[in-house]
C-alpha positions as CSV (number, residue, x, y, z in Angstrom):
1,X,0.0,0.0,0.0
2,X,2.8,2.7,-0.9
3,X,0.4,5.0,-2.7
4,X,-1.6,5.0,1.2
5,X,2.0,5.4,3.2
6,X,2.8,8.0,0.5
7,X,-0.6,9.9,1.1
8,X,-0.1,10.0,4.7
9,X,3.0,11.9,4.3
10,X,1.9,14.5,1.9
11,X,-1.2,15.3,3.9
12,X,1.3,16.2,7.1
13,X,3.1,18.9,5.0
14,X,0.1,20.1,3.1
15,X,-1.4,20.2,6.1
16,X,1.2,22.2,8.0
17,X,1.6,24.1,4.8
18,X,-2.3,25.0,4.0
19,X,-3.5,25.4,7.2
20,X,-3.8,28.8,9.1
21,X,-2.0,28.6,12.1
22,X,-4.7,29.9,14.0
23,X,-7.2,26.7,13.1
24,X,-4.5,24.5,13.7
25,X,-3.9,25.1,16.6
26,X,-7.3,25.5,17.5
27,X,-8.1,22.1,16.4
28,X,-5.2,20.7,18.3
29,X,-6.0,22.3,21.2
30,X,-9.8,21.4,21.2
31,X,-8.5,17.3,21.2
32,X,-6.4,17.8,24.3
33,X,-9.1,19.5,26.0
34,X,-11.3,16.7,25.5
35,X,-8.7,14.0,26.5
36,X,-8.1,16.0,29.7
37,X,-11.8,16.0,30.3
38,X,-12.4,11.9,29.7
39,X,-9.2,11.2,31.3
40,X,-8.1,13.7,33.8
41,X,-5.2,16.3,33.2
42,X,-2.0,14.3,34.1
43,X,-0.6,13.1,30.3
44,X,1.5,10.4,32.4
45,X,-0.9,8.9,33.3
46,X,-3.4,9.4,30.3
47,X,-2.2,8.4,27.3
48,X,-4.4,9.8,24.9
49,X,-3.6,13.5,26.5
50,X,-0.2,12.3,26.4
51,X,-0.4,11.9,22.5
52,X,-2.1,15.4,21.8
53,X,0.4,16.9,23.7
54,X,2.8,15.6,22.0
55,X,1.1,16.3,18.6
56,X,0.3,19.9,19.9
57,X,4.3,20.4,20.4
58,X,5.4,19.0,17.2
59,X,3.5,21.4,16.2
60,X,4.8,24.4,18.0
61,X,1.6,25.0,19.9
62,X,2.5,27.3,22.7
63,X,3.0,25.5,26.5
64,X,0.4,28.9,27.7
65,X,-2.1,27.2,25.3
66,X,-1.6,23.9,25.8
67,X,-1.4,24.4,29.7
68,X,-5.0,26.5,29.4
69,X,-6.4,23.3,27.0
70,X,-6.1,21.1,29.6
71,X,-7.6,23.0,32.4
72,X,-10.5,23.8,30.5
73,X,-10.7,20.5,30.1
74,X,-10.4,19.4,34.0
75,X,-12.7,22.3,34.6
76,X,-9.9,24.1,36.2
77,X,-10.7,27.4,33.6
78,X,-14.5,27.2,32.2
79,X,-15.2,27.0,28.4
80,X,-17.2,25.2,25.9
81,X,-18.0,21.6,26.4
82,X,-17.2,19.6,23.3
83,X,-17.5,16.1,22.9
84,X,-17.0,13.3,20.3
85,X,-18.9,12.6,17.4
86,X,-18.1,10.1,14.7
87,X,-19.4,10.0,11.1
88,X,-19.5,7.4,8.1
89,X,-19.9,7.8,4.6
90,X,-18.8,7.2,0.6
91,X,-16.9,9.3,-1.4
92,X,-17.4,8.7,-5.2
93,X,-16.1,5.1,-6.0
94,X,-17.2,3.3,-3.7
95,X,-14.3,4.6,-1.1
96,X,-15.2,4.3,2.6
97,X,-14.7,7.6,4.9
98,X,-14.4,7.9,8.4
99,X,-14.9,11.5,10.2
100,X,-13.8,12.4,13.7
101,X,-15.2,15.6,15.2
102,X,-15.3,17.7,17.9
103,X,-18.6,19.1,18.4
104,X,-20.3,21.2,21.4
105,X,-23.9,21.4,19.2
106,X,-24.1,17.9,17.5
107,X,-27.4,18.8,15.5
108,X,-25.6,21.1,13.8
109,X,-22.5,19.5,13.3
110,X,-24.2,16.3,11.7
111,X,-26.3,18.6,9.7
112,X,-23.8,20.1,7.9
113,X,-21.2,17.2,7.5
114,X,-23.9,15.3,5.6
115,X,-24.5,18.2,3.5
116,X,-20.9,18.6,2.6
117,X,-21.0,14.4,1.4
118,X,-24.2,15.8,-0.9
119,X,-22.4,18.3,-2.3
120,X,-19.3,16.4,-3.2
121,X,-20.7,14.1,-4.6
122,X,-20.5,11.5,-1.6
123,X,-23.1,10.4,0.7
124,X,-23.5,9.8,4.5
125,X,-24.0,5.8,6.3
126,X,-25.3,4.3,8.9
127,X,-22.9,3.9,11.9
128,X,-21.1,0.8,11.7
129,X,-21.3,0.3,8.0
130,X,-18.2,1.9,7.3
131,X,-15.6,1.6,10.7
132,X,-15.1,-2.7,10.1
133,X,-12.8,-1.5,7.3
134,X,-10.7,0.4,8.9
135,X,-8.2,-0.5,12.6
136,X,-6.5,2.1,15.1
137,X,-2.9,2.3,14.4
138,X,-0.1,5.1,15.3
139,X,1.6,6.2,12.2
140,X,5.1,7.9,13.1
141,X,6.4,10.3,9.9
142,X,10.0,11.1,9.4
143,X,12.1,13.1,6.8
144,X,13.8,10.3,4.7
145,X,17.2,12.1,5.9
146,X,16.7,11.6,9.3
147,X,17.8,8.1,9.3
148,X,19.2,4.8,7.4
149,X,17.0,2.1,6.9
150,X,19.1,-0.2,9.3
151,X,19.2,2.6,12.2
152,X,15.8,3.2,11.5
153,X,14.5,-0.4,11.6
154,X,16.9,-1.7,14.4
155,X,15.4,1.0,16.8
156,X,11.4,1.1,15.6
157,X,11.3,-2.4,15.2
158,X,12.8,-3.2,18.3
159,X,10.3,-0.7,20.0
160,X,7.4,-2.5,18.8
161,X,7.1,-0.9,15.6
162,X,5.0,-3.0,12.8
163,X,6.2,-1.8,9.8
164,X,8.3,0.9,7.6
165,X,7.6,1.8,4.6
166,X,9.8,4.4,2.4
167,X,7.9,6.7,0.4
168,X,11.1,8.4,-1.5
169,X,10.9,11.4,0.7
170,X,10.4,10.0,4.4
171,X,9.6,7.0,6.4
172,X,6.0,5.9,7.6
173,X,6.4,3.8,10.8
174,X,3.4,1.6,11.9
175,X,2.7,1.1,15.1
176,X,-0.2,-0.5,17.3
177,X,-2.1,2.4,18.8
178,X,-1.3,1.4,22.2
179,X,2.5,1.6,21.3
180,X,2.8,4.8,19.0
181,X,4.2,6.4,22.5
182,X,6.7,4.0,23.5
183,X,8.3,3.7,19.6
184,X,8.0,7.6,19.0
185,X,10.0,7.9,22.1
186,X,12.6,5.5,21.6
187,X,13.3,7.2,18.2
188,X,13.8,10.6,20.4
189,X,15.6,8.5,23.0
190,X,17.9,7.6,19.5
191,X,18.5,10.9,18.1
192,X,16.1,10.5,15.0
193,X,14.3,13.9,14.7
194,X,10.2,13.1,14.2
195,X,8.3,15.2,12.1
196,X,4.9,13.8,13.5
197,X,3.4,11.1,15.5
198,X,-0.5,10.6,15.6
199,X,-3.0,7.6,15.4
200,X,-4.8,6.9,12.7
201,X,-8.0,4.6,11.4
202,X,-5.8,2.5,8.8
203,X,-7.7,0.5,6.3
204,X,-8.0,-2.9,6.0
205,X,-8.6,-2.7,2.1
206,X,-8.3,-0.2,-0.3
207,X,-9.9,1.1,-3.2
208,X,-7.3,1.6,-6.1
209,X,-7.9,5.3,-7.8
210,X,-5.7,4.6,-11.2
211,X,-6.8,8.0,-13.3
212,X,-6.6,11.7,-12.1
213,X,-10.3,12.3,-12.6
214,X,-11.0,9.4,-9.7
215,X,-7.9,10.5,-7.5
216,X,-9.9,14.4,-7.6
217,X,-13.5,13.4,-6.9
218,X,-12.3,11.4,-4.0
219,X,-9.9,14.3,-2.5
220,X,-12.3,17.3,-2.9
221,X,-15.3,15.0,-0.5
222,X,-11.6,14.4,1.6
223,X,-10.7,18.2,1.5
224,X,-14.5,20.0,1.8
225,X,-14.5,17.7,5.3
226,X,-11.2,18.8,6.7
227,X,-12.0,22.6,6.1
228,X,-15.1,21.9,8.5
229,X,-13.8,23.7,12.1
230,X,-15.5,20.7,13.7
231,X,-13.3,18.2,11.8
232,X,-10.3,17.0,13.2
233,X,-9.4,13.7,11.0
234,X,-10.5,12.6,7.6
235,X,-9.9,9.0,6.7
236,X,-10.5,7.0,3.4
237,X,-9.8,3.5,2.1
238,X,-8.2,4.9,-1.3
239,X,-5.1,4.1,-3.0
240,X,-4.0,6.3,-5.3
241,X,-0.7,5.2,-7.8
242,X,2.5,7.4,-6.8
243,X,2.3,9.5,-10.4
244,X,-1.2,10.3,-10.5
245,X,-1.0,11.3,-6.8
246,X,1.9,13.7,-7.9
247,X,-0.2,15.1,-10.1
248,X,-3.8,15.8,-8.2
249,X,-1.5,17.0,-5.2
250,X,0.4,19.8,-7.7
């Protein structure tokens, strides 16, 4: 699945290219709020708040902002409540999406990610009908520079790591979710600089996308859901060929 390990890496830098700093770090700081509501504010001894954190940092969140997130979330500071709402659909194709939001009016929220499936030419699903194809995995992303494939593979694999794949540019690491922490931080622990570390819903199949025109109606349902402010993660059970993905991306 190189054209899915290739796709992962190219949405991190278009993402920390295209989006405003100001969203991004209002989305990141939205998830660590919640994780410090659901499992209190200490990230040693929650992982999940230990993983936004994290994300939050590689990101260059401020510590003022990230500190304030997680009171808010322990109740320490008052501020909207927000909680977690799922969604499933189909892009064109037949390709399976899975939506995570954060939401404090759910009505509304639901209202308008289904509209944005109708307009793209996609269409919302029943719960369940779409999260069987895809697992929770941690997906580590490093600059192909950062390390040789020995180095690499003797310390993420050692860590627990489930596969590396090379995507010409960087390295994709696969984890289990519940070890994402403990490979990202032996990598630090090794001196291999990571550019981000964050779970993901990996599919279990894909859906090949072999011509540009496939690749675009796919992306735009992708890209209309991540411009949503409720939106945090967009996933889909495409595979899109490394030279027509060079293409749609520009």
């Amino acid at each position: 699945m190189s054209g899915h390990s290739k796709w992962h890496s190219i949405k991190h830098k278009k993402g920390a290219a295209d989006q405003a700093r100001a969203k991004l770090f209002a989305r990141l700081t939205r998830q660590i709020e919640v994780a410090a509501r659901e499992g209190g504010g200490d990230p040693e001894s929650n992982a999940t708040l230990r993983t936004m954190v994290q994300k939050a940092r590689d990101n260059s969140v401020p510590v003022d902002k990230i500190d304030r997130a997680i009171k808010r979330g322990t109740g320490e500071l008052e501020g909207k409540r927000y909680e977690p709402v799922t969604y499933e659909g189909y892009a064109p194709n037949g390709v399976a999406v899975y939506v995570e939001c954060l939401t404090d009016n759910r009505n509304r929220t639901t209202a308008e990610i289904k509209n944005i499936f109708n307009r793209n030419g996609g269409s919302i699903a029943e719960p369940g009908s779409v999260a069987w194809q895809f697992e929770r995995k941690g997906v580590v992303i490093l600059d192909h520079a950062a390390a040789g494939e020995d180095d690499l593979m003797l310390v993420a694999l050692d860590a627990g790591a489930e596969d590396i794949a090379d995507t010409g540019d960087t390295w994709v690491v696969t984890t289990a979710a519940t070890d994402l922490h403990t490979v990202r931080t032996a990598l630090d622990e090794a001196g291999i600089a990571v550019a981000s570390a964050d779970l993901t819903m990996a599919p279990t199949m894909t859906v090949p996308l072999g011509d540009e025109a496939s690749a675009k109606s796919v992306l735009r349902v992708v890209d209309a859901l991540e411009e949503h402010d409720d939106v945090q993660n967009v996933f889909g059970n495409f595979d899109i060929p490394d030279d027509v993905l060079a293409v749609v991306m520009g």
